[in-house]
N, C-alpha and C positions, 0 to 999 in steps of 0.2 A: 479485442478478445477477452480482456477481462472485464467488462460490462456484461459478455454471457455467457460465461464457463464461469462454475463455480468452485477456483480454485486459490479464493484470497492472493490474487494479483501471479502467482506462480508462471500461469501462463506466459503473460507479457517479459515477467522476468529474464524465462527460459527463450523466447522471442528475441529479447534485448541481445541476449548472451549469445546467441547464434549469428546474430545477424552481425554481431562487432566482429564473430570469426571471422565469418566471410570479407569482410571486408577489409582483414588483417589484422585484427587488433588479435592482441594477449584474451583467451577467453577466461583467464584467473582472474586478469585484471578490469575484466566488464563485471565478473560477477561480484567482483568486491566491490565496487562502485554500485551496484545493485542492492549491498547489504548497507553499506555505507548513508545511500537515496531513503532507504527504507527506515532506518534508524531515525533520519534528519528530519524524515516528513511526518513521523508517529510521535517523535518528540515535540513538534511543532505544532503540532493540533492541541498537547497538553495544557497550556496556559489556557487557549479557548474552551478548550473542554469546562476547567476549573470553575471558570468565569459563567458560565452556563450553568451548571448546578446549583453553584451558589446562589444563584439568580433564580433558579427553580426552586431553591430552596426559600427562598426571601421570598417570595407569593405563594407557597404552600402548596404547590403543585406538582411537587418530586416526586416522581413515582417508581413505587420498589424495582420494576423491569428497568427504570432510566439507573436508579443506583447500583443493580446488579450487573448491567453490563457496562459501565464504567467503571466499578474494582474487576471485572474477569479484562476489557481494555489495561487496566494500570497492573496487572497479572503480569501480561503477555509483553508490556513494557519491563518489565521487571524481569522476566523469563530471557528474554531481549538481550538485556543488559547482561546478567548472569549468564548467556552462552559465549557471548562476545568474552568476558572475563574468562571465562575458563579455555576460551579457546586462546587467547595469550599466554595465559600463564599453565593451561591443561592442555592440551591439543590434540595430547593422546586421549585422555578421558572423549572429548568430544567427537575426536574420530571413533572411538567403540560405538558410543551414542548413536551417532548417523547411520552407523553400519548394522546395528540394529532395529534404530526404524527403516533403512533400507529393506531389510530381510523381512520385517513384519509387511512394511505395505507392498514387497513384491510377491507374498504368498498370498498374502489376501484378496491381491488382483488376480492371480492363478489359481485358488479356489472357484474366483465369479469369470472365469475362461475370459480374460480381459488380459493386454500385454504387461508385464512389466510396470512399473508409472517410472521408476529409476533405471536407467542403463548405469552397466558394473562398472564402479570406480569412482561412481557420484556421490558416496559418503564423502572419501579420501578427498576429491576437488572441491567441493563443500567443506570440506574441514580446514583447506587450504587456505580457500576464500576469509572462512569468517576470522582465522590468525592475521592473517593480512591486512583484514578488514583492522581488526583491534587496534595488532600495531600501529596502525596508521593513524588511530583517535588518540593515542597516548603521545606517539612521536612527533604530532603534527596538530599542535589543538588550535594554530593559530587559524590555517585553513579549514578543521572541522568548525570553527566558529563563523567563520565566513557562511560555509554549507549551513549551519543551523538557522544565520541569517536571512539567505538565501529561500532555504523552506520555509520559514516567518512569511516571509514576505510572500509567497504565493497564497498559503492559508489567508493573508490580511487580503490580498485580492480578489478573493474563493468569495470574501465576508463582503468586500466594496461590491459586487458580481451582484450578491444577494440580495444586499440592500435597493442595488438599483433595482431590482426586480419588481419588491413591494413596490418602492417608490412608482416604478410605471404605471403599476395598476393601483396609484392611491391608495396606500395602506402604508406608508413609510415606518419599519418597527424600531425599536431602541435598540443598544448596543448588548443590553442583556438576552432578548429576545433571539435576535439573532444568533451568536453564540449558544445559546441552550440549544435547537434547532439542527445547527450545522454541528455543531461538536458531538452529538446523540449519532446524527443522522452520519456521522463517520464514523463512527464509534460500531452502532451496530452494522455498518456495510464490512469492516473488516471480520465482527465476530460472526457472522452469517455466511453459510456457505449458499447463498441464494445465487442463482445467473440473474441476471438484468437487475441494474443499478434502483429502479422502480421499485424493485420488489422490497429492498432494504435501505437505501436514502434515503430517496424522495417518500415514503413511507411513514418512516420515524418522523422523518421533519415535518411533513402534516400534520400528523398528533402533535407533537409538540406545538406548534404553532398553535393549533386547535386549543390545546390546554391553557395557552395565555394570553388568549382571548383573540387570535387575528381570527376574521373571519373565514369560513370553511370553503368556502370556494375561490377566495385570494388567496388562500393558503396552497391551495391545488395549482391555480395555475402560472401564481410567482415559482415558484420550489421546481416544476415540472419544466418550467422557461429555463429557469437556473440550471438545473440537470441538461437539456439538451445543449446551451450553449456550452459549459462544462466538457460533455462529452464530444456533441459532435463540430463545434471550431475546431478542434486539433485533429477530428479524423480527419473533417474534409484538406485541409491541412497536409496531413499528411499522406494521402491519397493523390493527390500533384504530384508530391515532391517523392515518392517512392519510385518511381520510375529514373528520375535524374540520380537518386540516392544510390542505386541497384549498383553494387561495385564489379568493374568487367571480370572478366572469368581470369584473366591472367592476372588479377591483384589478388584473385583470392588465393589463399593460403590453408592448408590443415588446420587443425581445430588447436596446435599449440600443446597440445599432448593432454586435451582434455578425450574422456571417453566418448564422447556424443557430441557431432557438431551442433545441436542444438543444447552446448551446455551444461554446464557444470550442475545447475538448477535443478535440473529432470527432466523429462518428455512435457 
C-alpha cells in the first residue's frame, strides 16, 4: 500500500500499528518502533546519499534538482531530529503542534467533503509515541546502535541487489555510480507525494544513471528488475504467510487505549 497511495509511507505505518493491536501488542509501543524504523532507515541512506553527490559532483554532472532535493531531504532529517528533541525535553510544545496540524488537516478534509484523515486523540498518542520514541535514543544508545546497524546493512543490500542487476545485464557500474542513483532515487521517493514507486525511484535513478553515462536502456531495465525484486519478494512473501499471521479472535485485544484501532498514526 505504500507503493500506491501517496502518503510517504503513512499508510503501511498506520497498517503496522493496527495490526500489532490486533494481535495484542501495546499500540504506543508499535508506533514508537514505527518512529524509531523510520529514523534508523533515513539516517542510514545518509552516508550513501553523501557519497553519490560527491561523485556527482567529481564528473560534473550535479544537477541543481539532485542538490535541491538533497538539502529539502537533510531539512526533514534535521526537522526529524529537532521534533524527537523537543518531544523529550518539550512534549507539551509538540503535543499543541500535532493538535494543530490535526485541526488544520481535519478541516481541510471537511471543506473537500472527504472524512477526517486523523481520528480524535491522535495528536496526544503521536505526541506520546515520539517521547518514548526519544527517551529510548538517549536511554538506550547501545541498542539504538545495533538498529542503525542493522538499517546500514539493508541499504548495503538494497546497493549489493543493484549492482547485481547491471551486472546481469553486462553493464556492471562503480561504487560511485551506484550510490548517486539509489541515494537520489530515495531521496526523491520520500520528498514526492507520487503513488507507484516508478513514478519517483526508478525515475530518478534512470536519469541519473543516464547522466553518467550507463546506457539508456540498461539503465531501464536494471533499476526496473531492481524495483520489482525490491517490492514484490516481500509482498509475494507476505501474501503466504498473512493468512498463518492473522491472530484468532480470542487473542485479540482493544486497541490499548489508543483512539483508533488502526493506530495512533491516522486512518
Amino acid at each position: 500500500l505504500n507503493t500506491v497511495t501517496p502518503t510517504a509511507g503513512l499508510t503501511g505505518a498506520a497498517i503496522l500499528v493496527g495490526y500489532a493491536v490486533q494481535c495484542g501488542q501495546s499500540g504506543a509501543r508499535a508506533a514508537e518502533g514505527v518512529v524509531l524504523e523510520t529514523v534508523a532507515e533515513n539516517l542510514a541512506v545518509l552516508p550513501i546519499l553523501l557519497v553519490g553527490l560527491s561523485y556527482l559532483l567529481l564528473r560534473h554532472v550535479l544537477e541543481p534538482y539532485e542538490v535541491l532535493g538533497a538539502a529539502i531531504f537533510l531539512l526533514y532529517l534535521a526537522a526529524l531530529a529537532l521534533l524527537l528533541g523537543a518531544a523529550r525535553w518539550r512534549a507539551d510544545t509538540v503535543r499543541r503542534f500535532l493538535s494543530w496540524v490535526q485541526d488544520k488537516a481535519n478541516r481541510l478534509a471537511a471543506r473537500l467533503a472527504r472524512p477526517g484523515l486523523f481520528p480524535a486523540g491522535s495528536a496526544e498518542s503521536n505526541a506520546a509515541a515520539l517521547r518514548v520514541a526519544a527517551t529510548a535514543i538517549v536511554d538506550h544508545p547501545t541498542e539504538v546502535g545495533r538498529m542503525l546497524a542493522i538499517a546500514l546493512a539493508q541499504q548495503v543490500t538494497n546497493l549489493a541487489a543493484l549492482e547485481a542487476m547491471f551486472a546481469a545485464f553486462q553493464h556492471p557500474v562503480g561504487l560511485g555510480t551506484l550510490c548517486a542513483g539509489y541515494g537520489l532515487g530515495y531521496v526523491f521517493a520520500i520528498l514526492l507525494f507520487i503513488p507507484l514507486d516508478v513514478a519517483a525511484t526508478q525515475g530518478i535513478m534512470i536519469v541519473v544513471y543516464d547522466s553518467l553515462g550507463v546506457p539508456a536502456a540498461t539503465a531501464v531495465i536494471a533499476v526496473l528488475a531492481f524495483g520489482g525484486l525490491k517490492t514484490w519478494l516481500p509482498v509475494t512473501a507476505g501474501v503466504l504467510l498473512v493468512q498463518r499471521l492473522r491472530p484468532p479472535a480470542g487473542k485479540q485485544r482493544e486497541n490499548g487505549g489508543l483512539p483508533d484501532s488502526r493506530g495512533p498514526i491516522g486512518r
